[in-house]
N, C-alpha and C positions, 0 to 999 in steps of 0.2 A: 856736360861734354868738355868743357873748358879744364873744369879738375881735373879732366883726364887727361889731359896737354891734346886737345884738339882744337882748333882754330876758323872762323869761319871767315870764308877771304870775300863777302857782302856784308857784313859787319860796317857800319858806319858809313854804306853809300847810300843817297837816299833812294826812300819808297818807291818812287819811279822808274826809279833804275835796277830795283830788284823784284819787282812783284814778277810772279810767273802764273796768274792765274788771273786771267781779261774775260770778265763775263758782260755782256752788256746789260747794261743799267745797275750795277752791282758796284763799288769801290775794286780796283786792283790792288792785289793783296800775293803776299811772299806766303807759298803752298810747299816748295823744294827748298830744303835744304842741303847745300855739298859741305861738310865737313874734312878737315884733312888734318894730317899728323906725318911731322918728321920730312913734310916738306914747305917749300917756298912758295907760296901764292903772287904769281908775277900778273895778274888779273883776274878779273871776274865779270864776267856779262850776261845780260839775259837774251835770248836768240831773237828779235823783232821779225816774227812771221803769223800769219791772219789764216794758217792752215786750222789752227782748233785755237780753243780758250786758254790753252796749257801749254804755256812758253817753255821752253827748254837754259836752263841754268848751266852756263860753261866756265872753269876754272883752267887755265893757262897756270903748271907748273913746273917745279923745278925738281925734280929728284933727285934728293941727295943721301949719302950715306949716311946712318945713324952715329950720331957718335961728332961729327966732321961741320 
């Protein structure tokens, strides 16, 4: 993905801060991936809610023209 100039804006935060998948008695572990291209990654969070096992992954960006 990266050869393709795509970018992953959870890339070098740690484990805890990215797992999107909370099983009990199981390690938490990174299950989603967001990848992006051609824009700005101004954050990246995992959603902290106890409604199911499978956290939700949210990227804050910037969209910019290609080229600019």
């Amino acid at each position: 993905m990266r050869a393709a100039g795509f970018s992953d804006p959870f890339a070098g935060l740690p484990s805890e801060l990215t797992a999107t998948l909370w099983r009990t008695g199981l390690p938490r572990v990174r299950l989603d991936y967001v990848w992006i291209r051609s824009m700005l990654a101004l954050g990246a969070i995992v959603m902290d809610s106890s409604a199911s096992d499978h956290r939700m992954a949210v990227v804050e960006m910037l969209i910019t023209r290609q080229g600019q």
